[in-house]
FITOR-638088 format. One record per residue: residue in three letters; residue number from 0; x, y, z of N, C-alpha, C in turn. Coordinates in Angstrom, 1 decimal. Atoms other than C-alpha are relative to their C-alpha. Layout:
BEGIN
REC   tormi   rolum      n_X      n_Y      n_Z     ca_X     ca_Y     ca_Z      c_X      c_Y      c_Z
REC     Ala     NUM        X        Y        Z        X        Y        Z        X        Y        Z
...
//
This chain:
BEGIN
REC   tormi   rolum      n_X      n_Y      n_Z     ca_X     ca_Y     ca_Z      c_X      c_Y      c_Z
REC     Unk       0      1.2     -0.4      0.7    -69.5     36.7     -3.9     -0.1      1.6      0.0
REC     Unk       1      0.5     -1.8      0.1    -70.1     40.4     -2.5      1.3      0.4     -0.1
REC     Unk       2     -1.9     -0.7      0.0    -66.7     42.8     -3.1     -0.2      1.3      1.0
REC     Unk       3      0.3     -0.8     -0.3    -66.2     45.5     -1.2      2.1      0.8     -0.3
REC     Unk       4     -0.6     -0.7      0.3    -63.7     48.3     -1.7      0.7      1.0      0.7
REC     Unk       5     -0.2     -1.2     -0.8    -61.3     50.8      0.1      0.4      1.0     -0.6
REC     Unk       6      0.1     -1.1      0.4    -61.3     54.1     -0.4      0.9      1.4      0.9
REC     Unk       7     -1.0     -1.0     -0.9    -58.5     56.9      0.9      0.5      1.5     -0.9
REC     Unk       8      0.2     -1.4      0.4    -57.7     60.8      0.3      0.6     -0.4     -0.8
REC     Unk       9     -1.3      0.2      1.2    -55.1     60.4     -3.0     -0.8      0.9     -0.9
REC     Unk      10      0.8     -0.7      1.4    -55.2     62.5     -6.0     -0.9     -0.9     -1.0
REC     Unk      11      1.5      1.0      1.0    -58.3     61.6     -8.0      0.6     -0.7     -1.2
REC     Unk      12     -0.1      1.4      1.0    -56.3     60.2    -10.9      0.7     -1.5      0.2
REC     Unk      13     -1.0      1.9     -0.9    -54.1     57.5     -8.6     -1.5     -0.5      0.4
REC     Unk      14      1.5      1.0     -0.5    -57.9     56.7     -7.1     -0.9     -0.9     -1.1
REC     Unk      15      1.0      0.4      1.2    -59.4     56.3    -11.0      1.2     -1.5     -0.2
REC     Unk      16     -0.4      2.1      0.6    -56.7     53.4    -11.8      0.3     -0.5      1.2
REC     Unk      17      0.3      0.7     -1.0    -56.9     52.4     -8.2     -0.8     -1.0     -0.5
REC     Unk      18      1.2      0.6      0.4    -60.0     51.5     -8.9     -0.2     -0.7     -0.9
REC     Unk      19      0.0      0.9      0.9    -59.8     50.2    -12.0      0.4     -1.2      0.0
REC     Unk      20     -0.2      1.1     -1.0    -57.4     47.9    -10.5     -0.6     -1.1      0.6
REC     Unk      21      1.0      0.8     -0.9    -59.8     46.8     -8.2     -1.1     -0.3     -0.4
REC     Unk      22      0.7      0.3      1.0    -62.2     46.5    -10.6      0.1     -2.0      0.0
REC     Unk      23     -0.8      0.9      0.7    -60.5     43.8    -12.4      0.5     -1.0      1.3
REC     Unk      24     -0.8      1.2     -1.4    -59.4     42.1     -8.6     -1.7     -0.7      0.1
REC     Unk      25      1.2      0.3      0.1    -63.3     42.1     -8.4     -0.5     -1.4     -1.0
REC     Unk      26      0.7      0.5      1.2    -63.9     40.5    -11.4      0.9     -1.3     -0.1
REC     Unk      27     -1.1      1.0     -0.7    -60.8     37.8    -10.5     -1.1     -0.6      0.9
REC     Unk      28      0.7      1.0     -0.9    -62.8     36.9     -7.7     -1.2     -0.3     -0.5
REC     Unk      29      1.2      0.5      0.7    -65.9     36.3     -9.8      0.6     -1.5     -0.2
REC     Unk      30     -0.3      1.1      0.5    -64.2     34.1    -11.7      0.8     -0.7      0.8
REC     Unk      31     -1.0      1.6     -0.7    -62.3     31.9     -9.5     -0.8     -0.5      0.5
REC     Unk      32      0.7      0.9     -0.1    -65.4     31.1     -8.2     -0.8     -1.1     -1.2
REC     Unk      33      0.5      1.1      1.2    -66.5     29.8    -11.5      0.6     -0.8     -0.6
REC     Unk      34     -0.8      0.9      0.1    -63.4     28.1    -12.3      0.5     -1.2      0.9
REC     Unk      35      0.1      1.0     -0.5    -63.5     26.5     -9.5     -0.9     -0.8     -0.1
REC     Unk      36      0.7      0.4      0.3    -66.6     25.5     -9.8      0.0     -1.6     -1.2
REC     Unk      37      0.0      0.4      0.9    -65.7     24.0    -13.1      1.1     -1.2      0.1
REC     Unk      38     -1.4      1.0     -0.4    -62.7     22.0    -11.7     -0.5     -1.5      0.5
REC     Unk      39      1.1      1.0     -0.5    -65.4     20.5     -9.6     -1.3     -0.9     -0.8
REC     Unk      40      1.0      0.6      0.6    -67.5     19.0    -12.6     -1.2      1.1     -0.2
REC     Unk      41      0.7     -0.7      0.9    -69.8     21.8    -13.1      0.3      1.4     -0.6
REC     Unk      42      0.0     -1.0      0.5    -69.8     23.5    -15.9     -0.7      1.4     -0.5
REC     Unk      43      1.4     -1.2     -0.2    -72.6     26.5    -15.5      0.7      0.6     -0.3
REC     Unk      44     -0.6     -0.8     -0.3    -70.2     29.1    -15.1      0.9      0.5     -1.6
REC     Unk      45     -1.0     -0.1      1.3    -68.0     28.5    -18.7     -0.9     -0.1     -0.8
REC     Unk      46      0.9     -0.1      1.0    -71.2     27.3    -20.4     -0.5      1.8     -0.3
REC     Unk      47      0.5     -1.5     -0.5    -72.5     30.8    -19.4      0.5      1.2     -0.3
REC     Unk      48     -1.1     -1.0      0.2    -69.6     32.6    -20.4      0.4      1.2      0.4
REC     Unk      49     -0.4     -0.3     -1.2    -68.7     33.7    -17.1      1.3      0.3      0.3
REC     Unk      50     -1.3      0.6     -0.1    -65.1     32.6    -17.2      1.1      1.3     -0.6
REC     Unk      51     -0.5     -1.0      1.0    -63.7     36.0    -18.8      0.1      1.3      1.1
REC     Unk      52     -1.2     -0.9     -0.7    -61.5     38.7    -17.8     -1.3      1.7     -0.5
REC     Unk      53      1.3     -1.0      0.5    -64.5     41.1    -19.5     -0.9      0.7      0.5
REC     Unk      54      0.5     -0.4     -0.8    -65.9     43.5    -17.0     -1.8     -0.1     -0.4
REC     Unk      55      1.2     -0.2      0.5    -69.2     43.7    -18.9     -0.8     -1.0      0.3
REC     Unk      56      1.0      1.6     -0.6    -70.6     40.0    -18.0     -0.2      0.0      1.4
REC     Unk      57      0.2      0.0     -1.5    -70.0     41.0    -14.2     -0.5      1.1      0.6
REC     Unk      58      0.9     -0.6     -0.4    -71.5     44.2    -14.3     -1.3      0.2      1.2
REC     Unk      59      1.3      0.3     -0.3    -74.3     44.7    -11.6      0.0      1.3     -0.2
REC     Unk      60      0.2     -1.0     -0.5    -76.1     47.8    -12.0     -0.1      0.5      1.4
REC     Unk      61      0.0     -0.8     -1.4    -76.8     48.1     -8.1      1.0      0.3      0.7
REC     Unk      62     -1.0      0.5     -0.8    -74.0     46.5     -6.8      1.4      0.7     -0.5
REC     Unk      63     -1.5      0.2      0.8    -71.1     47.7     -9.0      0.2      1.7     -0.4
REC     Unk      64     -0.1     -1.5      0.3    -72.7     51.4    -10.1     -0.1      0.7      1.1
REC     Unk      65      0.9     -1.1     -1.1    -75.6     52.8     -7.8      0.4      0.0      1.2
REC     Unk      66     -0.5      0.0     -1.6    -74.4     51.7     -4.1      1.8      0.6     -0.1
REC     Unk      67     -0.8     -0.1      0.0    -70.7     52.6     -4.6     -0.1      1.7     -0.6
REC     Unk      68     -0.5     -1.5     -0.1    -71.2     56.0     -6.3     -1.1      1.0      1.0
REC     Unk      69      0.2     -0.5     -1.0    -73.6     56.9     -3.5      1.2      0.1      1.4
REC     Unk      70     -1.2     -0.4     -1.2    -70.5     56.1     -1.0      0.3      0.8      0.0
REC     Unk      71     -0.6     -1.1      0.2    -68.7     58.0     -2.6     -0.5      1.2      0.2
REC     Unk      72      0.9     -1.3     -0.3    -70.9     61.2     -2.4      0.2      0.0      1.5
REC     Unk      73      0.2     -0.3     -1.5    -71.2     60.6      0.8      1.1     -0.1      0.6
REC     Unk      74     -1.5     -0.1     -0.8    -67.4     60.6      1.6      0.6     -1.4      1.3
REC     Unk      75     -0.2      1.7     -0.7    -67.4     56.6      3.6      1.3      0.1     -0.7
REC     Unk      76     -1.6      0.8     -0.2    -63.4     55.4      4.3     -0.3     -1.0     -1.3
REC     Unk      77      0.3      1.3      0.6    -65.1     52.2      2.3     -0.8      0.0     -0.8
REC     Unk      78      0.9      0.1      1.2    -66.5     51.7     -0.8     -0.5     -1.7     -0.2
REC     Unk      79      0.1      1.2     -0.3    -68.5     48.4     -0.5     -0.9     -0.5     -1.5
REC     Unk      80      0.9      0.2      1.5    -70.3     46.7     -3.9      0.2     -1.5     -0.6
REC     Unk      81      0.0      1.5      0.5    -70.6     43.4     -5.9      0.0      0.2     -1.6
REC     Unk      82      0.4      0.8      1.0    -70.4     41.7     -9.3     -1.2     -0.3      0.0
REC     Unk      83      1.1      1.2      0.3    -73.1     39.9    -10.7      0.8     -1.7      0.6
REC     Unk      84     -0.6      1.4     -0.9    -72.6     36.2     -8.5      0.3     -1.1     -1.6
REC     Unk      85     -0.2      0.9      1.3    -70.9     33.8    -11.3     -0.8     -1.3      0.5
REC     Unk      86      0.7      1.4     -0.1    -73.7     30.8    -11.5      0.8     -1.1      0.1
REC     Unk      87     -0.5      1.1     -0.4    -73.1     27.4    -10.6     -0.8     -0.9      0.6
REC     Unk      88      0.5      1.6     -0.8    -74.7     24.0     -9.6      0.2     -0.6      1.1
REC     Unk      89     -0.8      0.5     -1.2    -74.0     23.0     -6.1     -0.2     -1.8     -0.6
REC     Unk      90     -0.2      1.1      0.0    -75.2     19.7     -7.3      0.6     -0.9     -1.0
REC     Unk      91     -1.2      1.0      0.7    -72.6     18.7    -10.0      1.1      0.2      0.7
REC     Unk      92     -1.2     -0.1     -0.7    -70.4     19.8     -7.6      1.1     -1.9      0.3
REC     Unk      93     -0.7      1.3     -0.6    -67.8     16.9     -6.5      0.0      0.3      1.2
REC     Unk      94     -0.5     -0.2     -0.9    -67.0     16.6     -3.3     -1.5      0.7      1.1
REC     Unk      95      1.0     -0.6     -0.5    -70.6     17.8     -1.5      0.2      1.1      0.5
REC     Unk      96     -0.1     -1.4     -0.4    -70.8     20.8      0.9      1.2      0.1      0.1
REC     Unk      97     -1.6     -0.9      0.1    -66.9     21.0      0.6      0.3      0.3     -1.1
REC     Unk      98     -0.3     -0.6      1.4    -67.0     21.2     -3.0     -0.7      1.5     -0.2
REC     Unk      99      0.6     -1.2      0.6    -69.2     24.3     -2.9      0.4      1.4      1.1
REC     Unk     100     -1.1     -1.1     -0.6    -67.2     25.8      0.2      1.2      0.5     -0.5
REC     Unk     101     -1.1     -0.5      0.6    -64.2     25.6     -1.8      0.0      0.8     -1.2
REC     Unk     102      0.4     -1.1      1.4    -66.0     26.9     -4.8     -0.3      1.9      0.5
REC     Unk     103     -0.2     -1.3     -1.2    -66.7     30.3     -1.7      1.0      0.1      0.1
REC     Unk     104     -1.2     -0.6     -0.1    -63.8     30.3     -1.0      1.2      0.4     -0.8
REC     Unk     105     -0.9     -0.5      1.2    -62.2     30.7     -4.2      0.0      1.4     -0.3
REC     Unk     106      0.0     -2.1      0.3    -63.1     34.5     -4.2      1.3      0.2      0.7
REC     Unk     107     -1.0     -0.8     -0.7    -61.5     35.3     -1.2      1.2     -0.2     -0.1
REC     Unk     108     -1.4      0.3      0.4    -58.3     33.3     -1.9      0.7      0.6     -1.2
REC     Unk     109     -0.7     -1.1      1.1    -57.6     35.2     -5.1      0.1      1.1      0.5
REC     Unk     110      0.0     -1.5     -0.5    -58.1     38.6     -3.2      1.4     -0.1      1.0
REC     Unk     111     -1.4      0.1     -0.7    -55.6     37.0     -0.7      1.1     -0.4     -0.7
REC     Unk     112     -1.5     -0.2      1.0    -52.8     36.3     -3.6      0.0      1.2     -0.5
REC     Unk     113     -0.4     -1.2      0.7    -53.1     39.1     -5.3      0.1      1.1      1.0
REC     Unk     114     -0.4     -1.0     -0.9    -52.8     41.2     -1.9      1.9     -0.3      0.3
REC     Unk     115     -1.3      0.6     -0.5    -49.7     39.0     -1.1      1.1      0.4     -1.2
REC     Unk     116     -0.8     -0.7      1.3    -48.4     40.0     -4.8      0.4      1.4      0.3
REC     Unk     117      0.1     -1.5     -0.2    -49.0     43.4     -4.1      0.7      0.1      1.2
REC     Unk     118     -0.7     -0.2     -0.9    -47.3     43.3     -0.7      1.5     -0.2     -0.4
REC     Unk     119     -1.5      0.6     -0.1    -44.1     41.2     -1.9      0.6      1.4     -1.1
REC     Unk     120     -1.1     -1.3      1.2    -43.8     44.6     -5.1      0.4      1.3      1.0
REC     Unk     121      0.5     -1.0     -1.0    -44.5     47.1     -2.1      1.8     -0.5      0.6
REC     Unk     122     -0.9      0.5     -0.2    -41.4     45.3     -0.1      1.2      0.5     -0.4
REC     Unk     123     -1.0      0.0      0.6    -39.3     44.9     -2.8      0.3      1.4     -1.0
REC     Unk     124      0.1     -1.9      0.6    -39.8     48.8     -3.7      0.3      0.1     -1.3
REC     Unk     125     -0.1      0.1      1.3    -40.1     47.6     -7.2     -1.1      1.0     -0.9
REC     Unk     126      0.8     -1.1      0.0    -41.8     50.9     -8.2      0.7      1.7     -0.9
REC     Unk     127     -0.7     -1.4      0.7    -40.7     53.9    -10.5     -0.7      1.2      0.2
REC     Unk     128      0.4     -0.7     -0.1    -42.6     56.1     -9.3     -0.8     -0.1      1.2
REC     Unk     129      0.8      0.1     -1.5    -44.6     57.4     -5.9     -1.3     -0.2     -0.5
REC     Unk     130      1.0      0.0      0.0    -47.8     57.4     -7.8      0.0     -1.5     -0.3
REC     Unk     131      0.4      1.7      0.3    -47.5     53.5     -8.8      0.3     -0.6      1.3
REC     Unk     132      0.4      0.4     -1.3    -46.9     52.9     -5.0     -0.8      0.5      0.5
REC     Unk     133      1.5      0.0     -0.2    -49.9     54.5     -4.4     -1.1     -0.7     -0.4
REC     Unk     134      1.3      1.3      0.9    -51.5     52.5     -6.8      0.0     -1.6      1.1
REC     Unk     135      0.7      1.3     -0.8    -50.6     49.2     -4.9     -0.3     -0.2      1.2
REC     Unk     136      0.3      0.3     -1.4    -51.0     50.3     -1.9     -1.6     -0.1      0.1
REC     Unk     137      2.1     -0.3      0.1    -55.0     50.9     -2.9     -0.1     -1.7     -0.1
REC     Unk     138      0.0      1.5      0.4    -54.5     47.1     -4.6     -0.2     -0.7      1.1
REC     Unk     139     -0.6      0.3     -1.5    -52.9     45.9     -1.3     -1.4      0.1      1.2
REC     Unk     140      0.8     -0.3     -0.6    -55.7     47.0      0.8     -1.4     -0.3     -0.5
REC     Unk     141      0.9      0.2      0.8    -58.7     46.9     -1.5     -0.4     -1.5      0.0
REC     Unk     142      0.4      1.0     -0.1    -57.9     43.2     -1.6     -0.1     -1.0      1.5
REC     Unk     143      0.0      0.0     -1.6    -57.4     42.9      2.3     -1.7     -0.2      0.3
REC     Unk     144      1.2     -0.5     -0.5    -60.8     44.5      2.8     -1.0     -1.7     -1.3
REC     Unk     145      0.6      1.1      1.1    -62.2     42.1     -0.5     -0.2     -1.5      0.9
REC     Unk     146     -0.2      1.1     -0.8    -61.3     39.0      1.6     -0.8      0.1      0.9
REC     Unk     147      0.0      0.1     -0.9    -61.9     39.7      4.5     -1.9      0.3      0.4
REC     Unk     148      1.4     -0.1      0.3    -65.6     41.2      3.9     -0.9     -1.0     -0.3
REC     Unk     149      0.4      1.0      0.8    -66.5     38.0      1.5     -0.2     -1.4      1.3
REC     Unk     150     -0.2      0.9     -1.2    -65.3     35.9      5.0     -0.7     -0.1      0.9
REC     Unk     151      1.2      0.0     -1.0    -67.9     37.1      6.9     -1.3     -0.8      0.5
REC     Unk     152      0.6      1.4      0.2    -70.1     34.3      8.1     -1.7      0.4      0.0
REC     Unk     153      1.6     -0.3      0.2    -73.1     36.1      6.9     -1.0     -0.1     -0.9
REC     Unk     154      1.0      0.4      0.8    -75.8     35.0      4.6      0.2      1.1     -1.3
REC     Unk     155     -0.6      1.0      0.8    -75.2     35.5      1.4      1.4      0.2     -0.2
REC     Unk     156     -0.9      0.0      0.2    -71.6     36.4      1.9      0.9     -1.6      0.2
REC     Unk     157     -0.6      1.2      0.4    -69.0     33.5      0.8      0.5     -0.8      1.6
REC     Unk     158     -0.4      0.7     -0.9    -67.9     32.7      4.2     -1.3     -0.8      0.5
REC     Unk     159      0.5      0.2     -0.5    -71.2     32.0      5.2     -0.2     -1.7     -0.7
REC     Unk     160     -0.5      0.6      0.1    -70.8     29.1      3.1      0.7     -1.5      0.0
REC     Unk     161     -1.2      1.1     -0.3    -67.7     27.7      4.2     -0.4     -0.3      1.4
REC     Unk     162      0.5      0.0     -1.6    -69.2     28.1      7.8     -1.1     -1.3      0.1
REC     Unk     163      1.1      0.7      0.0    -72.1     26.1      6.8      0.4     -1.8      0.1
REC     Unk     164     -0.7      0.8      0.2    -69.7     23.4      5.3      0.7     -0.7      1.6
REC     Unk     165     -1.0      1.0     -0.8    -68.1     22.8      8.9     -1.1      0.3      1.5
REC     Unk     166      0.7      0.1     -0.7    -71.2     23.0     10.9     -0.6     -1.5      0.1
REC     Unk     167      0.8      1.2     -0.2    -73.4     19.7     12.0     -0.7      0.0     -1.4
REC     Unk     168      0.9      0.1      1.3    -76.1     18.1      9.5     -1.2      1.0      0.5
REC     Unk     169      1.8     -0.4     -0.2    -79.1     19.7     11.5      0.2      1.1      0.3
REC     Unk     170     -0.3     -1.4     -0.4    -77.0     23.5     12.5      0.0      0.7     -1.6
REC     Unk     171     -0.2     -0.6      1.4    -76.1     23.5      8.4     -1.7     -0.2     -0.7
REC     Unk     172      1.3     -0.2      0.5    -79.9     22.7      7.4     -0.7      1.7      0.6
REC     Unk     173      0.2     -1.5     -1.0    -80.8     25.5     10.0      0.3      1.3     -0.9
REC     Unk     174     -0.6     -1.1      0.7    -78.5     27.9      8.3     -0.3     -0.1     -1.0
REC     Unk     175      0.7     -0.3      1.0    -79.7     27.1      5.2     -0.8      0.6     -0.6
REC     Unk     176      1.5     -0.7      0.3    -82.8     28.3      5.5      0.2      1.3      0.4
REC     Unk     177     -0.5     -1.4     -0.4    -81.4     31.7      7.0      0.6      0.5     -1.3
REC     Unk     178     -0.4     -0.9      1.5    -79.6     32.1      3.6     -1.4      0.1     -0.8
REC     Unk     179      0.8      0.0      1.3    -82.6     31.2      1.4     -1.4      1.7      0.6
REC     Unk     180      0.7     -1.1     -0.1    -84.4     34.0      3.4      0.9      1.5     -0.4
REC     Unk     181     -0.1     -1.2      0.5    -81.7     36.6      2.9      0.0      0.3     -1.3
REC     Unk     182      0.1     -0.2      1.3    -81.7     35.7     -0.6     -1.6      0.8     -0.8
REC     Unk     183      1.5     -0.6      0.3    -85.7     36.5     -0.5      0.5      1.6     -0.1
REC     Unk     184     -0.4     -1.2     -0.1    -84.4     39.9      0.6      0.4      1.1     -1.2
REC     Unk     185     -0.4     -0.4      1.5    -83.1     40.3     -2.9      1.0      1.3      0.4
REC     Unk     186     -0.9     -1.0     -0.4    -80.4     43.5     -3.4      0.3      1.1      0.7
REC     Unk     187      0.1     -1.1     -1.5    -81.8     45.8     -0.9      0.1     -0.5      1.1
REC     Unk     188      0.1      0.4     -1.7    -81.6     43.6      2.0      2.1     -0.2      0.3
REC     Unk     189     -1.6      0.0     -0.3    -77.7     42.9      1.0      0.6      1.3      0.2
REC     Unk     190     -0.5     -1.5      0.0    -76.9     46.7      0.5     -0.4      0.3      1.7
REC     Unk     191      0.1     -0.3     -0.9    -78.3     47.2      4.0      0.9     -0.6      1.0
REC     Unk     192     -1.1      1.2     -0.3    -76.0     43.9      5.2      1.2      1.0     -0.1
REC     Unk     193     -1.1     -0.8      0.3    -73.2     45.9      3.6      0.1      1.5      0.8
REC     Unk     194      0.0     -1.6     -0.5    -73.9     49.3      5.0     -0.3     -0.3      1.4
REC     Unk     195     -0.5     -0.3     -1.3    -74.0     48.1      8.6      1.1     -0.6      0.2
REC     Unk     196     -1.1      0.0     -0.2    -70.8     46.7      8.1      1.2      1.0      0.2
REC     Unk     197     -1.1     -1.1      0.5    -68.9     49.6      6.5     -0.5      1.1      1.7
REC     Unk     198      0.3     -1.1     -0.8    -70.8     52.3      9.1     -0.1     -0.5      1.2
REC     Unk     199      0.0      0.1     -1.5    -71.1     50.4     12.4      1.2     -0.4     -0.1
REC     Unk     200     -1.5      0.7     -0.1    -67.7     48.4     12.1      0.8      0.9     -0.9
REC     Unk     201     -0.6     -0.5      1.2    -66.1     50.8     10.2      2.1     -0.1      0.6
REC     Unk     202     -1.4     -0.2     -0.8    -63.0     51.5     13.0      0.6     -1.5      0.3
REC     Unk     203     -0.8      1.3     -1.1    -62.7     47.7     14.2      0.5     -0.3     -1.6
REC     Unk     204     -0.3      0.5      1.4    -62.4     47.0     10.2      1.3      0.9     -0.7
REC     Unk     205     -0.7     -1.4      0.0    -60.4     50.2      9.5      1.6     -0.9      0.9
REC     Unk     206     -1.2      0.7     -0.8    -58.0     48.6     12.5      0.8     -1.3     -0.3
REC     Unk     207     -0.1      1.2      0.1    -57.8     45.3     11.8      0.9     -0.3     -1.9
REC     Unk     208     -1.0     -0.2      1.6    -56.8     45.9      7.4      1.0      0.5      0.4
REC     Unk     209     -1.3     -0.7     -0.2    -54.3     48.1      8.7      1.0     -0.8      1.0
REC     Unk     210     -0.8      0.8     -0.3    -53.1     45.5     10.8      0.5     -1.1     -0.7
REC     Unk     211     -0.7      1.0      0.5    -52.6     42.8      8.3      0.8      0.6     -1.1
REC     Unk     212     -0.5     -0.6      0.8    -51.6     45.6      6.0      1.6      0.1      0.4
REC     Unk     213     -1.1      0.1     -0.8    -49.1     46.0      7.9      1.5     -0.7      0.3
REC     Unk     214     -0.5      1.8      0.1    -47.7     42.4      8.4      0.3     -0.4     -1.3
REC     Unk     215     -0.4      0.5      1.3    -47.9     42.1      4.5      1.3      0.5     -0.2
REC     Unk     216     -0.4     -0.9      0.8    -46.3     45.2      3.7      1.2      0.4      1.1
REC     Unk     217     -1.1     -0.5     -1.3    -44.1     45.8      6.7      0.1      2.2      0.5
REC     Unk     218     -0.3     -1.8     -0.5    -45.1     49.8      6.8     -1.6      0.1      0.4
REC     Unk     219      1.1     -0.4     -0.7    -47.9     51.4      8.6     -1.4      1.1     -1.1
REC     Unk     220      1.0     -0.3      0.5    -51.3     53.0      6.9      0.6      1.6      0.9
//
C-alpha cells in the first residue's frame, strides 16, 4: 500500500528517470493489489478503474507530491511516499483473511520481481551505457526498499495484514482494532509512521538493502 523510495548522489538527470522508473514500479504495486484482488472475486478495483498503467488515478497529493519533495529539500538517503491505496472489498474476497493477505501482499511481490529483473540485467551487464546502469541500479534498490518497507508489520502497512492473517482469532481481532485507529489517524499519522522509519532506522535499513542488494546483484553499494 505505502511506497517508499531510495534516493543517492547521481547526476540529476539519471535521478529524474530513476524516478520515473520508480514511479511506474509504484504504480505496479498499486495495481497488483487490485488485480489480485479481482482474481479473488472482487471486482472494486477494475469497476473503479484502478487497473491502469496511468499514473494520474494513483496520484496522492500528500503521499506522492508534498512528503517526498520535502525529503528531498531536506537532503534524506530515502525518499518515502504512497499512491492513492487501490480499493477493494475484503468481503468478496475468496479465500477469507488469506485472500486479503495475498491481495497485501501482491504489492510487495511485484517490487520483489521487478528488483529480481533488474538484478538478473545488472548481472548480465546488459547495458549500453553507464548511465542506464545507473538507472537500474536506482530500480534495483528502489524496489528492495518498496518491499521491504510495505513488509513492515505496521498498521496500515501491507505486511501488517499478512501478519494479522497468521495470527490467532482473538490476537487478529486485537490488531484489527490497532489498524482501524491508525486509519483514524488519516495521512498525517502515516507520514509521521514513515518518517520514524526513514530517520530512526535509516542505517539498519540503509544496511540491510545493501545487503540483499548485494546478493541480487553480486556488487556492493
Amino acid at each position: 500500500m505505502e511506497d517508499a523510495v531510495y534516493s543517492n548522489h547521481m547526476d540529476p538527470s539519471i535521478i529524474f528517470l530513476g524516478v520515473v522508473i520508480v514511479i511506474f514500479s509504484i504504480i505496479l504495486h498499486e495495481v497488483a493489489h487490485g488485480f489480485a484482488a479481482n482474481l479473488l472475486g472482487d471486482p472494486t478495483a477494475r469497476l473503479a478503474g484502478r487497473l491502469t498503467l496511468n499514473p494520474l488515478p494513483h496520484i496522492d497529493p500528500v503521499g506522492s507530491v508534498l512528503l517526498p519533495a520535502i525529503l528531498v529539500l531536506s537532503g534524506t538517503p530515502f525518499l518515502v511516499g504512497w499512491a492513492k491505496p487501490v480499493p477493494y472489498n475484503p468481503y468478496n474476497l475468496r479465500g477469507g483473511k488469506w485472500g486479503e493477505a495475498f491481495v497485501s501482499f501482491a504489492g510487495p511481490l511485484t517490487n520483489i520481481i521487478i528488483a529480481i529483473l533488474g538484478a538478473i540485467f545488472i548481472r548480465l551487464g546488459a547495458f549500453g551505457s553507464a548511465e542506464l546502469f545507473q538507472v537500474a541500479v536506482i530500480v534495483v534498490i528502489a524496489n528492495i526498499v518498496l518491499a521491504l518497507i510495505n513488509m513492515i508489520p505496521i498498521p496500515p502497512l501491507d505486511g501488517s495484514k499478512v501478519l494479522r492473517a497468521l495470527l490467532p482469532l482473538s490476537a487478529g481481532e486485537l490488531f484489527s482494532r490497532l489498524e482501524r485507529f491508525t486509519y483514524m489517524l488519516g495521512p498525517f499519522g502515516l507520514i509521521a509512521v514513515l518518517l520514524l522509519l526513514v530517520f530512526v532506522f535509516s542505517d539498519f535499513i540503509y544496511a540491510f538493502v545493501g545487503a540483499i542488494f548485494s546478493l541480487l546483484t553480486g556488487i556492493g553499494l
